[in-house]
C-alpha positions in Angstrom: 85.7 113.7 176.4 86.2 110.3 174.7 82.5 110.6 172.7 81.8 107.9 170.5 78.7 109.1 167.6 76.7 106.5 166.1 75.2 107.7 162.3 78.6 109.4 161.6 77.8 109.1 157.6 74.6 110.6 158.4 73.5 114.2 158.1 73.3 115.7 161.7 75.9 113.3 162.7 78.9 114.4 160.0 78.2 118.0 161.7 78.0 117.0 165.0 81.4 114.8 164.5 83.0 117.7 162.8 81.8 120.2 165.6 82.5 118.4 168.8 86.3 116.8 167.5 87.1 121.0 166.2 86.3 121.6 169.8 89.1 119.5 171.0 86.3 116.2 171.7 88.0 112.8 170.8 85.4 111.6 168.7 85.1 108.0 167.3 82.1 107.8 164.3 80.6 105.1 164.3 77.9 103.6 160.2 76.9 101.3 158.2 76.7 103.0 155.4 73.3 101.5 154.1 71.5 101.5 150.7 68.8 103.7 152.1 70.3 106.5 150.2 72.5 107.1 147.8 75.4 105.8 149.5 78.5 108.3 147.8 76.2 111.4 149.7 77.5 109.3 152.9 80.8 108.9 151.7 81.4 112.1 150.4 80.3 113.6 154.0 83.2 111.0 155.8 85.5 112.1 153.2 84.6 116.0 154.9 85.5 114.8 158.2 89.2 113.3 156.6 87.7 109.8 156.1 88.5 108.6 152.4 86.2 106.1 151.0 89.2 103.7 149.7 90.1 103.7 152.9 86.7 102.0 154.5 86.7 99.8 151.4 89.8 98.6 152.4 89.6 98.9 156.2 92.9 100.8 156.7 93.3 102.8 159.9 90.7 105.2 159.3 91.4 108.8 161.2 90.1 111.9 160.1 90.0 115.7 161.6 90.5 114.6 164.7 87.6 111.9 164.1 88.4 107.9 164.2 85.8 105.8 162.0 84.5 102.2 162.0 81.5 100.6 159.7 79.9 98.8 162.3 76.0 97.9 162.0 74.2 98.3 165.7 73.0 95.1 165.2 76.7 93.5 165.4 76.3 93.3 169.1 79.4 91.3 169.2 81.7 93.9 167.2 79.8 97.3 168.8 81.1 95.2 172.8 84.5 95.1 171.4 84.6 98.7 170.1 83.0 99.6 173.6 85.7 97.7 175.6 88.6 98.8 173.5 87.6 102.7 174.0 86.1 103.2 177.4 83.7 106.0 175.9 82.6 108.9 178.5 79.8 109.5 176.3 77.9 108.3 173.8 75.1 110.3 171.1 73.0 107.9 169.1 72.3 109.4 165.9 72.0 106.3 164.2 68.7 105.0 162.8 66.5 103.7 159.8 64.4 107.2 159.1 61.4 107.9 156.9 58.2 108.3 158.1 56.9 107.3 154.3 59.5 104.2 154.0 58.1 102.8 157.7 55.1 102.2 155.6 56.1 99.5 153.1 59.6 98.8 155.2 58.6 98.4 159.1 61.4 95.2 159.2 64.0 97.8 158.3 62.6 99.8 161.5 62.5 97.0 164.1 66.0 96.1 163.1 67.8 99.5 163.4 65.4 101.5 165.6 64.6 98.7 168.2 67.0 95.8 168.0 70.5 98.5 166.9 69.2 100.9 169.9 68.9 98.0 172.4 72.7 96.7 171.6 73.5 100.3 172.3 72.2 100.3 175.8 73.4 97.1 176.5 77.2 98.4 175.1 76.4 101.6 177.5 75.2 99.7 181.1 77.8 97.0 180.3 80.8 99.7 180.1 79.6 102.5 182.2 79.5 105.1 179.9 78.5 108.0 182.1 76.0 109.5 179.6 74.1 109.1 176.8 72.4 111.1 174.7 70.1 109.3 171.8 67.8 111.1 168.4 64.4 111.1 169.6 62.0 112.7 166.9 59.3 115.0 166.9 56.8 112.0 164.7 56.3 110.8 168.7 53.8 113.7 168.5 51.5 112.1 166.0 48.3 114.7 164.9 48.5 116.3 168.1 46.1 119.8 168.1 47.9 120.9 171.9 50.1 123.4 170.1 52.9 123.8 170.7 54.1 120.8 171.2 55.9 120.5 174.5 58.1 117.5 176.6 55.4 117.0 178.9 52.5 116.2 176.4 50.7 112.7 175.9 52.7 110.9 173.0 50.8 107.9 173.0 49.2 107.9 169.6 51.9 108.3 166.8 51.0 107.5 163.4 53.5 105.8 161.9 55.8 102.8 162.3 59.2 105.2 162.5 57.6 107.4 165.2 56.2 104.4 167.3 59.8 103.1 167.2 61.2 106.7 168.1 58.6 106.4 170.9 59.8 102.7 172.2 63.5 104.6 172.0 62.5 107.1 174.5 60.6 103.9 176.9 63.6 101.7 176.4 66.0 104.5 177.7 63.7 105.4 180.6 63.5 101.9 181.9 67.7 101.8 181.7 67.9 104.9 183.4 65.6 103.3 186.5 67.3 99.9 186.4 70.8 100.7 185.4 71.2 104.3 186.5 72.6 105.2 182.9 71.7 109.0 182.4 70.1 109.2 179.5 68.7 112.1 177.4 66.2 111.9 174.4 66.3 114.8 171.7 63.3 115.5 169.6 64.2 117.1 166.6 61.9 118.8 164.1 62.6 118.6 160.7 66.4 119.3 160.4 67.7 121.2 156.9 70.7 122.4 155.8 73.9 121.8 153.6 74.3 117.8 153.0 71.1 117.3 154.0 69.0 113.9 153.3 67.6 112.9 149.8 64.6 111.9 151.2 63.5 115.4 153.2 61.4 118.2 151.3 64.0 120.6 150.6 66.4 118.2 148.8 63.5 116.6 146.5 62.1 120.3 145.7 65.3 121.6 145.2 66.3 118.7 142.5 63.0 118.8 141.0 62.8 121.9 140.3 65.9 122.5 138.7 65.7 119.3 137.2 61.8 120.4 135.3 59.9 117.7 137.6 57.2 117.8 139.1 57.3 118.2 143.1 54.7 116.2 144.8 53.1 118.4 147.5 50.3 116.3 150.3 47.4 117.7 152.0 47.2 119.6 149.0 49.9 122.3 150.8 47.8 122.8 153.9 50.8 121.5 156.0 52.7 123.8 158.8 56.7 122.3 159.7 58.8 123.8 162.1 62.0 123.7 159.9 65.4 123.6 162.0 68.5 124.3 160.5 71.3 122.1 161.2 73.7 124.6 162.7 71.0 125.6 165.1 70.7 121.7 165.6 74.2 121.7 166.4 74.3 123.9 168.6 71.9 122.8 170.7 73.2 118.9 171.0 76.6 120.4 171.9 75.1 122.8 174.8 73.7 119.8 176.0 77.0 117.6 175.8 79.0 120.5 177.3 76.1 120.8 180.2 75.2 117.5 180.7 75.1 118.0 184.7 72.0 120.3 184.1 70.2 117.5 182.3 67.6 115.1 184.9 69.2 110.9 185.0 66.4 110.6 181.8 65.4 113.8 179.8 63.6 114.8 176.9 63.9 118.0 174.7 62.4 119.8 171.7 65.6 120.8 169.2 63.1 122.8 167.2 63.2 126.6 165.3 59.5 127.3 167.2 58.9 129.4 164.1 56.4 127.2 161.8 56.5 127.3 158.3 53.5 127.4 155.7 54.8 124.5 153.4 53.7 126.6 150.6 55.2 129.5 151.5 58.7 126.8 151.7 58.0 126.1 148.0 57.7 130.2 147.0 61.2 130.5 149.0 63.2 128.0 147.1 61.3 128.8 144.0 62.9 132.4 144.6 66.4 131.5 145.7 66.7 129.4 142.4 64.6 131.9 140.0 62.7 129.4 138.9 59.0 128.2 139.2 58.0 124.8 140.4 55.5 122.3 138.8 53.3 121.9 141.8 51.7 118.1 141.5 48.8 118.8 145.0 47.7 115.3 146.3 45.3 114.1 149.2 47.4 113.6 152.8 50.3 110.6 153.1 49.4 107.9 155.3 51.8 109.0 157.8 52.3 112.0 157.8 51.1 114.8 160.5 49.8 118.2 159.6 51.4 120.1 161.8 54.8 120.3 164.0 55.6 123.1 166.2 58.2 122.7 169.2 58.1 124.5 172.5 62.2 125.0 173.2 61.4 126.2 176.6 62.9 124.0 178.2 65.9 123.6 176.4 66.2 127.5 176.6 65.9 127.6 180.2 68.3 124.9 181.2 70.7 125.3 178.2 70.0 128.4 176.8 69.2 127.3 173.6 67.9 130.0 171.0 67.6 129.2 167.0 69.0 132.2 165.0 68.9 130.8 161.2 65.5 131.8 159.3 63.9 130.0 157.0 65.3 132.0 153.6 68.9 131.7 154.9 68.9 128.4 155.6 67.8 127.8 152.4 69.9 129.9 150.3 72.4 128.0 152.5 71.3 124.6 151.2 70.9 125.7 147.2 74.4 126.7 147.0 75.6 123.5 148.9 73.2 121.3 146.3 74.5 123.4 143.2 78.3 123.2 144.4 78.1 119.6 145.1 76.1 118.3 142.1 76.1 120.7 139.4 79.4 122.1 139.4 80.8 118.8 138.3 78.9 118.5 135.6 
């Protein structure tokens, strides 16, 4: 299929772009490449999909492994129409968003513009040049505190807790209403806390990790009484490209859990990176983050049933996985 993939400079979306265009997908990627992060972490993942920064700087023809890149903002409606109209996408998987559950906080503009305003240009691009399908990142913050464990499609998500997961939340409304109105087939995934190899700044495992070996301190909320159900990105992976391989089995608007369904004490996290690098961490325990939920835990029923989706990586391979990633790509330069 044609597929274009928003968030391409992104984390799940470099391996999603990777995976689908190895598996003979014509991919197009599709960032902005913002100052959320450090942006050479996004360039250095286009650059492992074939895209070379001097090349977006300069806006040459930009082809990778099989993948075509643009920088295009979702809020350029005007440029994201034209890129819509020139391709005639079969599918399209909106990866793109601001995320942070803690940056929502201080930043809600940031959220509005990219979550609401980006996602709605998206739609619009989609109804306007019927693209058959598409599939959007939902999150599992739409859960907010919720004590029905675990959490599953069908449960109330009517009280999230912050900003970012309210917008997540007005994602998955806004694509219900086009799928009534427009009859554009759309399909919400809710992921829970994705890790792995080039993995976000911002996200526990990457600000442990650097701590740690850097002698820092790690900050550590609710005092450690927190429970996550860690996902590791090839397990991620796998499950958006069941669904883009099966998308006939998906409902004209559907929701699903991408989760591991195997909770993790987030202390028990801390002793297994502590182990895999041999070295103790300076534990810093402060009250809860305004924000933040105590506990995620997905029920991948029904992803399992209808796509037979089952998580294999466990929590100390996936982060072995992740220290030698972090120690190949930023201490072996140095």
């Amino acid at each position: 299929m044609k597929i274009l993939i928003t968030g391409t400079a992104g984390f799940i979306g470099m391996h999603l772009a990777m995976r689908l265009a190895e598996n003979g997908h014509e991919v197009t990627g599709l960032d902005n490449i913002n100052s959320y992060y450090d942006a050479n972490l996004k360039y250095a993942r286009l650059s492992n999909q074939g895209i070379k920064k001097e090349d977006i700087l300069y806006n040459r023809l930009l082809k990778g492994n099989n993948i075509q890149f643009i920088e295009i903002d979702l809020q350029d409606a005007g440029n994201l129409n034209a890129l819509f109209a020139k391709h005639q996408f079969e599918m399209v998987i909106n990866l793109a968003a601001q995320a942070g559950v803690r940056y929502s906080i201080t930043n809600p503009k940031d959220y509005i513009d990219s979550n609401i305003i980006g996602f709605y240009n998206v739609l619009e691009a989609t109804r306007n040049f019927s693209v058959s399908n598409l599939i959007f990142a939902s999150s599992s913050s739409v859960y907010g505190n919720s004590t029905k464990i675990p959490f599953r499609e069908q449960d109330n998500t009517d009280a999230p807790i912050s900003f970012y997961a309210a917008t997540k939340k007005s994602n998955e409304l806004m694509a219900h209403t086009y799928s009534h109105l427009y009859g554009v087939k759309t399909t919400g995934l809710r992921f829970f806390t994705v890790y792995g190899p080039w993995g976000r700044p911002d996200m526990a495992l990457f600000m442990f990790t650097k701590n740690i070996i850097e002698n820092k301190p790690i900050r550590v909320f609710n005092h450690g009484d927190l429970l996550r159900d860690f996902t590791y990105i090839d397990d991620t992976i796998n499950g958006i490209e069941s669904i883009v391989n099966n998308q006939h089995l998906a409902d004209p608007f559907d929701l699903f859990n991408i989760g591991n369904s195997k909770p993790v004490k987030l202390l028990d996290f801390i002793i297994a990176i502590e182990n895999c690098l041999g070295k103790k961490a300076q534990i810093e325990m402060l009250p809860m983050q305004e924000g933040d939920v105590k506990t995620t835990f997905a029920d991948t029923g029904k992803i399992n049933k209808k796509f037979n989706y089952k998580p294999s990586i466990d929590i100390i391979t996936g982060i072995d996985r992740f220290v030698e990633w972090y120690k190949e790509f930023y201490l072996s330069k140095n």
